[in-house]
C-alpha positions in Angstrom: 31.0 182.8 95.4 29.2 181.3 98.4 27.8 184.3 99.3 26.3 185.3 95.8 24.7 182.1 95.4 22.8 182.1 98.7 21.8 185.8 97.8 20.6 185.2 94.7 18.5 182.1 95.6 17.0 184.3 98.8 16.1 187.1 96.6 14.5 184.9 94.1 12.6 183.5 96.4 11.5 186.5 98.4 10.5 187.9 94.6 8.3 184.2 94.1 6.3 185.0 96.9 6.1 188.4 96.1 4.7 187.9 92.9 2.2 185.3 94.2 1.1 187.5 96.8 0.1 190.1 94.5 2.4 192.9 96.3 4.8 192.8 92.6 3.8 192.2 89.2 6.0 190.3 86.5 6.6 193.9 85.0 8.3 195.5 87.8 9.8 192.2 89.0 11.2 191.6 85.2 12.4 195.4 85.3 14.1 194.9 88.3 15.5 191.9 86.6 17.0 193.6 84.1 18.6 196.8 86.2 20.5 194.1 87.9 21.6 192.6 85.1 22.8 195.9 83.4 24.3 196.9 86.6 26.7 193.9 87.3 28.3 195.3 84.0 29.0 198.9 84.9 32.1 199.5 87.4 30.0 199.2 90.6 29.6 195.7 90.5 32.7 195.5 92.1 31.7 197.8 95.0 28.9 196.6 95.6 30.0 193.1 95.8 32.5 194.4 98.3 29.7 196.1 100.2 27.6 193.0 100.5 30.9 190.7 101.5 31.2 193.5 104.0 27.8 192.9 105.6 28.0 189.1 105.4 30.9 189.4 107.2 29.8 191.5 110.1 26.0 189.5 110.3 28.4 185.9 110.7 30.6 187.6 113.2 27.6 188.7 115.6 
């Protein structure tokens, strides 16, 4: 749970300065959005939850 929050505050950051930088618009950013949304519905949520706890793991173990 840990792990999801500090994920989803440093990607919503690094979109924030994205945006304001002028590299993404709010169209693609909102699109983007949405796909991950839609996508922590279908059955690869779990995997790629897994995946990411996975690489969490091995960047705290370095």
């Amino acid at each position: 749970m840990a792990v999801s929050i500090s994920a989803v505050a440093l990607l919503s950051i690094v979109v924030f300065v994205l945006i304001r930088g002028g590299n993404v618009r709010i169209g693609p950013a909102l699109a983007c959005a949405a796909f991950g949304f839609f996508l922590a519905s279908t059955g690869a949520a779990p995997v790629i939850s897994t995946a990411i706890s996975a690489v969490t793991g091995w960047i705290a173990s370095i």
